[in-house]
C-alpha positions in Angstrom: 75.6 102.0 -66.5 74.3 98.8 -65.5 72.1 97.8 -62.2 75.3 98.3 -60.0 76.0 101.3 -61.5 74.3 105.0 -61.0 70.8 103.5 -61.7 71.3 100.7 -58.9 72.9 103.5 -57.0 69.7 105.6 -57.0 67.7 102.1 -56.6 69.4 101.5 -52.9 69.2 105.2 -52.2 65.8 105.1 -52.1 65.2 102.0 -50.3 67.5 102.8 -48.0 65.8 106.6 -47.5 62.5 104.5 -47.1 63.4 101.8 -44.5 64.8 104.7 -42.7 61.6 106.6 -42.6 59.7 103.3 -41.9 62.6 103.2 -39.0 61.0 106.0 -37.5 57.2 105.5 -38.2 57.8 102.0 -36.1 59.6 103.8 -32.9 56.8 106.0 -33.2 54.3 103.5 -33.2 56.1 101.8 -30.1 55.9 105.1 -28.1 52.0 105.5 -29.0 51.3 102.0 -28.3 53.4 101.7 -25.4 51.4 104.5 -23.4 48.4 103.2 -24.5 49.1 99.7 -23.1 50.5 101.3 -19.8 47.3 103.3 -19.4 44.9 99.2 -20.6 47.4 98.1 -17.6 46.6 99.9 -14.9 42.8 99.6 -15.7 43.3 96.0 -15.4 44.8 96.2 -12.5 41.6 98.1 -11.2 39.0 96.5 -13.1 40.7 92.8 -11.8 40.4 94.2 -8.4 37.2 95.4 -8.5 35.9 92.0 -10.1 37.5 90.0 -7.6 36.3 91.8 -4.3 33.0 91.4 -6.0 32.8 87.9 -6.9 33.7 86.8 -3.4 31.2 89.2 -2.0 29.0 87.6 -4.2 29.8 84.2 -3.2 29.9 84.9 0.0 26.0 85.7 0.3 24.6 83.3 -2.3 26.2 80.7 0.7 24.0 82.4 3.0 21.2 83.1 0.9 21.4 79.5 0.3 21.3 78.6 4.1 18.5 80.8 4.9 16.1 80.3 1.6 16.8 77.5 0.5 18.2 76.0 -3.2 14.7 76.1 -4.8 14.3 79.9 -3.6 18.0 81.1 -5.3 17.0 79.3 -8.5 13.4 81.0 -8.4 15.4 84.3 -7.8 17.8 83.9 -10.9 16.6 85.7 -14.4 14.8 83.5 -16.8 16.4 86.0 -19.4 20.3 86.1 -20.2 22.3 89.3 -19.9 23.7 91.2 -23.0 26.8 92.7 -23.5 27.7 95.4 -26.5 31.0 96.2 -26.9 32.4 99.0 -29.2 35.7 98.9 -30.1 38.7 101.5 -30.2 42.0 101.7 -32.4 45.1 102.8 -31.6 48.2 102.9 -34.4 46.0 100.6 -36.5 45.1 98.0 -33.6 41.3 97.5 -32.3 40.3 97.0 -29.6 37.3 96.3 -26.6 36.8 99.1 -25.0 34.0 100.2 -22.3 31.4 97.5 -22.8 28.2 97.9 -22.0 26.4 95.3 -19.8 22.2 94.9 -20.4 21.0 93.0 -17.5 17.3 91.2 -17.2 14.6 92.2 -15.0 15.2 90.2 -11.9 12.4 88.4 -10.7 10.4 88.8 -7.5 11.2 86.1 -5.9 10.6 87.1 -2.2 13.1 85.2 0.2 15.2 86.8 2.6 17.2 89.9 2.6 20.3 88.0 2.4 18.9 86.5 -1.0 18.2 89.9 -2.8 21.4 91.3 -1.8 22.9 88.5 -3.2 20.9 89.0 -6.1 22.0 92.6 -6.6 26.0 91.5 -6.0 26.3 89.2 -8.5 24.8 91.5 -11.2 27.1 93.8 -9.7 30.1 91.2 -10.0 28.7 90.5 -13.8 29.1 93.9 -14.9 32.6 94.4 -13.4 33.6 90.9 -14.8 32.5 92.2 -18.4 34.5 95.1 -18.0 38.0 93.1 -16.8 37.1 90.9 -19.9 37.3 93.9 -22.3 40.3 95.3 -20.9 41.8 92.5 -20.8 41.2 91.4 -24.1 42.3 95.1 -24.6 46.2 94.8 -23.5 46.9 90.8 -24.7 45.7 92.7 -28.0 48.0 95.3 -27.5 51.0 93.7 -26.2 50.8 91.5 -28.9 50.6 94.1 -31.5 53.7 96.1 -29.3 56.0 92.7 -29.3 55.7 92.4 -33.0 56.6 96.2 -34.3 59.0 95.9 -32.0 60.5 92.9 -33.7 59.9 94.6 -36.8 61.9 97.8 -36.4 64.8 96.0 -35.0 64.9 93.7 -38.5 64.5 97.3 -39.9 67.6 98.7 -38.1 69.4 96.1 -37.3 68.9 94.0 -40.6 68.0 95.7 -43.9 69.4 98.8 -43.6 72.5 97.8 -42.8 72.3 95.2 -45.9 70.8 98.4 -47.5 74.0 100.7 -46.2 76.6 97.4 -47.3 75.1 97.5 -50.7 75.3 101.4 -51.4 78.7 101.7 -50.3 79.7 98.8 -52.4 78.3 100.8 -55.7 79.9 103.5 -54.6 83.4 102.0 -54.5 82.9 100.8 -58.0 81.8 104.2 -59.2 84.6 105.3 -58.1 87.4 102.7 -59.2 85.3 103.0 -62.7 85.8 107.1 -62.3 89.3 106.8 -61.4 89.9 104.0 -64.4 87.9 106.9 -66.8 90.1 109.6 -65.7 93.4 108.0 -66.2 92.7 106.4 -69.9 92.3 109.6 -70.7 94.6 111.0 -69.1 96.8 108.4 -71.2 95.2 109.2 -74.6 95.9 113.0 -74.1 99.6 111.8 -73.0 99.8 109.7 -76.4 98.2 112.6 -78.4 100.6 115.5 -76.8 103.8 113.0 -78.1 102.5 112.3 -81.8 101.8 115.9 -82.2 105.9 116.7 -80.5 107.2 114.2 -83.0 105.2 115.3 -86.0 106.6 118.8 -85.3 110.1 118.1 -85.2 110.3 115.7 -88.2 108.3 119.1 -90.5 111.1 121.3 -89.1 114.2 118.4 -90.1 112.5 118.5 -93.3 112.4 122.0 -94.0 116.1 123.2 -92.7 118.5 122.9 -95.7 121.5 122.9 -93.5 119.9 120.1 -91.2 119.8 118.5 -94.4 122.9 118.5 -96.0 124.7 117.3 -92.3 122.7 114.3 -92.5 
């Protein structure tokens, strides 16, 4: 047979059985990754909040800090040291991700000043740790929405692309398999009609031939 034939058939069976499966592995993965984002969402949401209330409470008594001590005083009472972050990452259906970073913050210097200017000092570290942690998250769900939008995109060119091609294809082989089945069965249906005449005819003529009777009439 030749490529359409029972080997081609066999071919497109297969790829057809294994976009099918890969069908299901991507609606799979959409479920997993779909929770996953939901749950990065909602610890946005939280995280955003919680950095927000804390960088206004921050600003709010660095202005005060500010009116009390004095510019030269908040500068004196910032780190000379910058702050570290480590972030590990996580996976999820193949995907990485930031997730729970860990802020290291300097010593902070005695400074002196007023209480307004420590408390301020202790807010924004505050406010630095929670903005680390929105950062991660939301680094966290742009990765994962990003990774959801495209197997998305790729099951429905799975469904609604090749394995309909895929299906098209199959039943097309099958149709000739079938009209080349049908073709087989009635030539020889034909040669055993042909064969079941010569043999009637050959009979009748040995039988002419051997009646004396039959013979003499003629």
């Amino acid at each position: 047979m030749t490529s359409t034939g029972r080997t081609g058939k066999v071919r497109v069976e297969r790829r057809l059985m294994t976009a099918r499966h890969g069908a299901r592995l991507l609606d799979r993965k959409q479920h997993i990754l779909a929770d996953e984002l939901e749950r990065f969402q909602l610890r946005m949401e939280l995280s955003r909040a919680e950095w927000e209330e804390l960088a206004k409470e921050a600003a709010l008594w660095l202005r005060r800090a500010a009116a009390l001590d004095g510019s030269r005083r908040v500068e004196a009472a910032a780190p000379l040291e910058p702050a570290w972050v480590s972030v590990p990452w996580g996976s999820a259906m193949g995907v990485l991700y930031p997730e729970d970073p860990e802020c290291r913050l300097p010593a902070a210097p005695h400074a002196g000043g007023s209480s307004a200017l420590s408390y301020a000092a202790a807010v924004h570290r505050r406010a630095l740790e929670a903005g680390v942690r929105y950062a991660a998250v939301q680094r966290a769900e742009l990765l994962l929405a990003a990774e959801l939008a495209a197997t998305r995109t790729r099951q429905r060119a799975v469904e609604n692309r090749w394995i309909p091609r895929l299906e098209d294809e199959l039943q097309s082989i099958r149709r000739q398999l079938d009209a080349q089945e049908l073709e087989e069965s009635l030539r020889l249906r034909w040669a055993a009609d042909r064969n079941s005449g010569n043999t009637g005819t050959t009979g009748n003529s040995a039988i002419l031939a051997q009646d004396p009777d039959t013979r003499g009439t003629r």
